[in-house]
Each structure stands twice: as C-alpha cells, then as structure tokens.
C-alpha positions as CSV (number, residue, x, y, z in Angstrom):
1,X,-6.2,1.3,-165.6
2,X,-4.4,-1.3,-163.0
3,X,-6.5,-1.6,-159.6
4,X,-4.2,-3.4,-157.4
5,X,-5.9,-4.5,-154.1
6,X,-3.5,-3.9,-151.0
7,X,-4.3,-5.5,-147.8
8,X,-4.0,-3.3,-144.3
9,X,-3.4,-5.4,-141.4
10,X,-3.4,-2.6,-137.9
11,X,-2.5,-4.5,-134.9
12,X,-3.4,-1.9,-132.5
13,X,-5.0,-2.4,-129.4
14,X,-7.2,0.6,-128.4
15,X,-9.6,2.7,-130.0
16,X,-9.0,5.2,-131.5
17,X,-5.8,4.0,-132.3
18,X,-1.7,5.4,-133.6
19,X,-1.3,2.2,-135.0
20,X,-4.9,2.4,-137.0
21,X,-3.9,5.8,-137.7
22,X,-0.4,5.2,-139.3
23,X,-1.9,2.5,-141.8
24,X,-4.1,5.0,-142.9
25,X,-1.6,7.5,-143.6
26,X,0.3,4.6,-145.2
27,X,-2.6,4.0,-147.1
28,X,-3.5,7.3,-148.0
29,X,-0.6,7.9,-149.7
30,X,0.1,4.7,-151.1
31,X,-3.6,5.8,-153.3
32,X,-2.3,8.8,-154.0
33,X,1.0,7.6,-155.7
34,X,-0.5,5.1,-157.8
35,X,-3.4,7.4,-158.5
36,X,-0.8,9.5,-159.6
37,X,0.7,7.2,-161.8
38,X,-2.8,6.6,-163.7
39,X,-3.6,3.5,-161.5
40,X,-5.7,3.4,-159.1
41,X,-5.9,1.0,-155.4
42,X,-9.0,-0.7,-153.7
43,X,-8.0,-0.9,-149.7
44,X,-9.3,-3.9,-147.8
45,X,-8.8,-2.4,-143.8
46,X,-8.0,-5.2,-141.0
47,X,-8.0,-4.2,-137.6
48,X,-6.6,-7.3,-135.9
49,X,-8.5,-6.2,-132.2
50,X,-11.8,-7.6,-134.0
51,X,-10.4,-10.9,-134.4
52,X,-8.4,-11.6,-131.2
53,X,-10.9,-14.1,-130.0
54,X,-10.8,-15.8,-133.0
55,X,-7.3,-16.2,-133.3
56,X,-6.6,-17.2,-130.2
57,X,-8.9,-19.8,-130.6
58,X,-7.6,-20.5,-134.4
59,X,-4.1,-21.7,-132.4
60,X,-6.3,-23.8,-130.0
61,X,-8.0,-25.6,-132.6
62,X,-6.1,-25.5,-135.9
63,X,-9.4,-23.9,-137.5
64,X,-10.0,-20.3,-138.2
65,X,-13.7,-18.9,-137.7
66,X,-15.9,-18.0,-140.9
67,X,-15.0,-14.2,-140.3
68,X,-11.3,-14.8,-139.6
69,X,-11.1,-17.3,-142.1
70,X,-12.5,-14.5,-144.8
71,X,-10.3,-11.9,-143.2
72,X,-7.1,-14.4,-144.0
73,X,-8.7,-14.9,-147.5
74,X,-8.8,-11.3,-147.9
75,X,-5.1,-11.0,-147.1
76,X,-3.5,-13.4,-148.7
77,X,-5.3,-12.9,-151.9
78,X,-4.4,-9.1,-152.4
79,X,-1.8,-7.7,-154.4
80,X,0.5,-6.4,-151.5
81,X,0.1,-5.1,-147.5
82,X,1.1,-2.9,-145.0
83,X,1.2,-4.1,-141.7
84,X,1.9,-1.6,-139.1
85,X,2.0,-3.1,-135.6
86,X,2.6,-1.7,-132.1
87,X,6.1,-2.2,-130.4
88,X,6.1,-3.8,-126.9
89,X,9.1,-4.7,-125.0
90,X,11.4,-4.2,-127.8
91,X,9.5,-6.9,-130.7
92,X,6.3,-6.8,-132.6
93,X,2.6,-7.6,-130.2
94,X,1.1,-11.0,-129.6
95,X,-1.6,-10.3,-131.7
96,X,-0.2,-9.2,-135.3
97,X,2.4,-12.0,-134.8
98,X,-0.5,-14.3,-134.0
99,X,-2.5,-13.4,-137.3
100,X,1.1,-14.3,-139.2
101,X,1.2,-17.4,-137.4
102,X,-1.9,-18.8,-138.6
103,X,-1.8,-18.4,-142.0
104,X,-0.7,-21.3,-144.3
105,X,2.5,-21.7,-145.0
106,X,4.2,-19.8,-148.4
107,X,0.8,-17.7,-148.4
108,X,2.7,-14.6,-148.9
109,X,5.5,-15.2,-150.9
110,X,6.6,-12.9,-152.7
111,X,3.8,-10.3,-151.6
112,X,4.9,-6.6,-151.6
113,X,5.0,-5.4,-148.1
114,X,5.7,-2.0,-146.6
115,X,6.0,-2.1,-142.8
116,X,5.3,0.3,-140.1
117,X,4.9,0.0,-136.2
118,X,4.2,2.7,-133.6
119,X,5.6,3.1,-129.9
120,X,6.0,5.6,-127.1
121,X,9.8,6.5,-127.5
122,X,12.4,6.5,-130.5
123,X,14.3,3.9,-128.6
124,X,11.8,1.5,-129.9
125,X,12.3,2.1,-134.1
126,X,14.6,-0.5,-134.4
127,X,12.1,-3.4,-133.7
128,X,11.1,-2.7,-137.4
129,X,14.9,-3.7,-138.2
130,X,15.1,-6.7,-136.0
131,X,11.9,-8.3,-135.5
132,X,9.3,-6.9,-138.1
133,X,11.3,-7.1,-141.7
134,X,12.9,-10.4,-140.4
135,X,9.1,-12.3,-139.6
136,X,8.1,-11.0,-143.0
137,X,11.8,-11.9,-144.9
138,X,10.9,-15.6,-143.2
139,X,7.9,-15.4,-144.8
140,X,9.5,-14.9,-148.1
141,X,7.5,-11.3,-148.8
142,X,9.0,-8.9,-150.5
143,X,10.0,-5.6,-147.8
144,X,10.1,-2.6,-149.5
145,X,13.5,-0.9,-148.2
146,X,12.0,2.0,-146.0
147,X,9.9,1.0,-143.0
148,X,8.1,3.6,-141.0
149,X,8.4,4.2,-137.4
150,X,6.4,6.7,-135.6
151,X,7.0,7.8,-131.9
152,X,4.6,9.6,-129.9
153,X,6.4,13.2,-130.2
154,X,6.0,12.6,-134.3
155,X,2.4,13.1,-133.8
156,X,2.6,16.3,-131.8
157,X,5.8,18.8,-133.3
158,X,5.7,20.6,-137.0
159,X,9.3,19.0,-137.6
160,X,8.3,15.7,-136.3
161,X,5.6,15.3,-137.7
162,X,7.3,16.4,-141.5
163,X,9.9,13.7,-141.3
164,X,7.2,11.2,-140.5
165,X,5.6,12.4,-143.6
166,X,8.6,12.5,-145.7
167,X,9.4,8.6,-144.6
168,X,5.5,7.5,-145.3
169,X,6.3,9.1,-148.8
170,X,8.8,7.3,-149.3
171,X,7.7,4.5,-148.6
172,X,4.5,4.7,-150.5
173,X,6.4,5.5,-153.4
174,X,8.8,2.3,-152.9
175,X,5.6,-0.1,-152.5
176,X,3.8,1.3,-155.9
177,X,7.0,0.5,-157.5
178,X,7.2,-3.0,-156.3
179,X,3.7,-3.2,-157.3
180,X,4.1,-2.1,-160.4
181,X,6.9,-4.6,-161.2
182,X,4.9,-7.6,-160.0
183,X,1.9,-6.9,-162.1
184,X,4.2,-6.8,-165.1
185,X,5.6,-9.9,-164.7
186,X,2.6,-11.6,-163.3
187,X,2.9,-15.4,-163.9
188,X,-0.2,-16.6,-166.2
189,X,-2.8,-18.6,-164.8
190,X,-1.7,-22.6,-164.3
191,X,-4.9,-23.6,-165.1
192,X,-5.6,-21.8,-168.3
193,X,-3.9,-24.3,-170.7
194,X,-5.6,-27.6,-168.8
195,X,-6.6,-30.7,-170.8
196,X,-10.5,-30.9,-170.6
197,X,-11.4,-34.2,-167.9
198,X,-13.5,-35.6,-170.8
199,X,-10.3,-35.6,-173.3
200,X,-8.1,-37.1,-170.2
201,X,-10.8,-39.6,-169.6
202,X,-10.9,-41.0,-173.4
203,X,-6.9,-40.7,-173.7
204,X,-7.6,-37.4,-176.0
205,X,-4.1,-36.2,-174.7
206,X,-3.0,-32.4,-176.4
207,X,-0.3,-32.7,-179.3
C-alpha cells in the first residue's frame, strides 16, 4: 500500500478559520479517495498565521527560523499540496504569497497541487484563475484542473453548500490521480548507483 505524504499550507488569518476549514475538507476527501483506491495519505497541516513572524523576518534576513525552516522542509519534501488561501482585494494574502516567496527556487517542480481560496463574495473566485494557478504554474507545480472556491453563502444554503462539495470531489479525485501518475514514474534515486570515495580516490573507476 502507497502512503503519499501531502502537504496543507492554510493561509488564513483568524481563528477558527474558512480558509483552515476548506483545506480540511480538501483534505478529507483527498484521504478518502486514495483510501478508496487501496492507498492510503499521511497529512502534514500548516497554518501559515503561526509563522508570520518568522517569515517576515525570513525576507529581512535571508534565513528562515528553526521552526519555519522545518515547516519549509516539510513542504517541499511531500508528495503533493493544497494550498488554500484567502482572497483580498482581488489576488492571493501577503502571507501565503510570502511563504512561496521564500522557498528556494525549483523546490516544487513538478509537485501536484490542488488549489483553493475562500472570500466573502463570488465576485472574488476568479483570483484562483488569475493570481493563484499562475504563482504556482511559475513555480513549475503541476495544478490539477479544478480549483475550489468557496464564498461565504457556500457555507450557509443546502445547494451551496452541495456544489461546494461536488467541486472539492472533484478536485480530490483529480489530485490522487496526479499522484498516482507521479509515484509511477518516480525518477530512481541519483545517488544509488555512486562510485564508492575510496574507489574514486585509488582511480577504481566502474567499467
């Protein structure tokens, strides 16, 4: 049985949370597709409002903080992510585009990513279209096709809230796939095949 490891990065700012709460429906049902599948998924949480300090002061300085710097870790060595971020004034918030800003450059090619964001109005959804999938497209991850909006009224009606539930489906369902291709095509381990330092160091070169 596969166990892929899928980062959640929550850039929301108050407590409790939409944002917080969409990645865990995201979540949640991404685990319930590939447990459906006969895999299974181990869900490494990131609230970004824990590390603000830190990242502000990672831009200052160049340097992330031991707890930031395991948080990044974390991230960039899973399998794939959701990132769900609040929308303000039309674009993603300071702070999840600050956390994508200090990571190291080509850290997350090719990393399956399914992308959500929250906001007061349905006027906002199209931030998704024109500021999230493009920072992450930059970034050279690979954006499953459906992204998940939710407004405040898709929390509150029967029929709101069942088309938000059909799109997280959806979208959990396009993310286990992607998954699912990467793991099969893996790339093997560069180091695996190395020439022992000894053999370099007496010219014992492989044939």
């Amino acid at each position: 049985m596969t166990t892929s490891r899928i980062a959640v990065v929550s850039g929301g700012l108050s407590q409790p949370s939409s944002t917080r709460l969409l990645a865990d429906r995201l979540a949640a049902a991404t685990d319930r597709v590939l447990v459906g599948r006969g895999g299974a998924a181990r869900f490494d949480i990131v609230d970004l409002r824990d590390h603000a300090r830190d990242l502000a002061n990672n831009l200052l300085t160049g340097f992330p903080a031991p707890a930031l710097r395991e948080t990044i870790e974390r991230v960039v060595g899973a399998d794939g992510l959701i990132a769900v971020t609040p929308i303000f004034s039309a674009s993603y918030s300071g702070l999840f585009k600050t956390f994508f800003d200090v990571l190291e450059p080509d850290s997350l090619v090719g990393m399956p990513v399914l992308i959500g964001a929250t906001g007061g109005t349905e006027r906002h959804s199209l931030a998704l279209e024109h500021a999230v999938r493009p920072l992450f497209t930059y970034l050279r991850s690979v954006v499953v096709p459906t992204s998940v909006y939710a407004a405040s009224e898709d929390w509150g009606t029967d029929s709101a809230g069942e088309g938000l539930s059909r799109r997280i489906d959806r979208a959990a369902e396009e993310l286990a796939e992607v998954l699912a291709g990467r793991s099969a095509v893996r790339p093997p381990d560069p180091y695996q095949d190395t020439t022992p330092f000894e053999d370099l160091l007496w010219g014992r070169l492989p044939s």
